[in-house]
C-alpha positions in Angstrom: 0.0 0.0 0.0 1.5 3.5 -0.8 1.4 6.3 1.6 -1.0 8.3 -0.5 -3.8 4.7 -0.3 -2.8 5.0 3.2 -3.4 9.0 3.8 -6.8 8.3 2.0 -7.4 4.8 4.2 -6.8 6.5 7.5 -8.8 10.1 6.2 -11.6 10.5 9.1 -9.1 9.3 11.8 -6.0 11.7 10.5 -9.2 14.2 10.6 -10.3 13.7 13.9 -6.3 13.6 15.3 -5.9 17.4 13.7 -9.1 18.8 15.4 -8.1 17.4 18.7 -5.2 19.0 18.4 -6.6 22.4 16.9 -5.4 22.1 12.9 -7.8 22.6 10.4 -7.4 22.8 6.7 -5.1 19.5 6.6 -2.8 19.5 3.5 -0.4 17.2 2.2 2.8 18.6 -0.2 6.0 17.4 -1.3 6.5 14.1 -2.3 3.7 12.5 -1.2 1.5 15.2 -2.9 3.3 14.8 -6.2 3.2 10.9 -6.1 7.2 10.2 -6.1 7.2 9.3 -2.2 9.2 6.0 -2.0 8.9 3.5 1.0 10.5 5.5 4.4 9.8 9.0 2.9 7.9 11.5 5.6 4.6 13.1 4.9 4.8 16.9 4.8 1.9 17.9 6.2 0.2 21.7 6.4 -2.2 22.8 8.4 -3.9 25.9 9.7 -3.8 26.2 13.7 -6.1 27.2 15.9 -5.4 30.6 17.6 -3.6 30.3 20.8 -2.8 26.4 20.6 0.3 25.7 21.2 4.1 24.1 20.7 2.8 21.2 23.2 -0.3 21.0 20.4 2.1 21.2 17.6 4.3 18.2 19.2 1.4 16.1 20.0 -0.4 16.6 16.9 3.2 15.2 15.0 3.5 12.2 17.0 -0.4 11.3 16.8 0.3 11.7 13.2 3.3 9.6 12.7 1.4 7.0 15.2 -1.8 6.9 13.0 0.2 6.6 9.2 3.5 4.6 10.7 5.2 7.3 8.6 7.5 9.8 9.5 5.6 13.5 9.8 6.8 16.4 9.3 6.6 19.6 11.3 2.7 20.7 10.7 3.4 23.8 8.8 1.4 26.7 9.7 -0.7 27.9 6.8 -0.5 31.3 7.4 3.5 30.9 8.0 3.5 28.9 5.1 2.1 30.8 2.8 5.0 31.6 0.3 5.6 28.1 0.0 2.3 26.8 -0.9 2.2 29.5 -3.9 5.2 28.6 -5.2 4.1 24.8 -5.5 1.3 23.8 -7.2 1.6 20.2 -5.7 -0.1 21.7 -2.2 -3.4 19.3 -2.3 -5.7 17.4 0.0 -3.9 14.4 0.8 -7.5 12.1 0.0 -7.7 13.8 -3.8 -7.4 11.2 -6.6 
C-alpha cells in the first residue's frame, strides 16, 4: 500500500487527530503530494492552527500523526507561516484527492 492509499485509508481518523489538536485545513505537499514518495519517505503535512494552541499541540499533533500513518511527519506547517511556499508549489493538495 502506498502512503498516499494510506493517507486516503486513515482520512476520518488523521481528521479527527488534527481537530483534537486544533489544525484545520489539513494539507499534504512534497513528495507524497506529487506521487514520487518511495517506502520511508515522511509526509509533509500543512495545516492551519487554531489561535492560541500551542508548541505542546504542535508536538502532540506530529506524533499522533506519525502514530496513526506509521510514517515519519513532518513539522505541521502553519498555513498562514507557510504561505510563500504553498504559492510557489502547485503540488499543495488534499492528501484524499485522486
Amino acid at each position: 500500500m502506498s502512503i498516499r492509499q494510506l493517507l486516503r485509508s486513515k482520512r476520518t481518523k488523521i481528521l479527527q487527530i488534527a481537530a483534537r489538536h486544533g489544525a484545520r485545513k489539513v494539507r499534504v505537499f512534497g513528495l507524497v503530494a506529487r506521487g514520487s514518495a518511495r517506502r520511508g519517505s515522511d509526509v509533509d503535512f500543512l495545516v492551519e492552527m487554531e489561535e492560541g494552541r500551542s508548541l505542546l499541540d504542535h508536538a502532540a499533533l506530529i506524533l499522533d500523526l506519525e502514530r496513526c500513518s506509521n510514517a515519519r511527519s513532518m513539522w505541521p506547517q502553519n498555513a498562514d507561516s507557510a504561505s510563500r511556499f504553498a504559492k510557489k508549489s502547485s503540488e499543495t493538495r488534499s492528501p484524499y484527492e485522486g
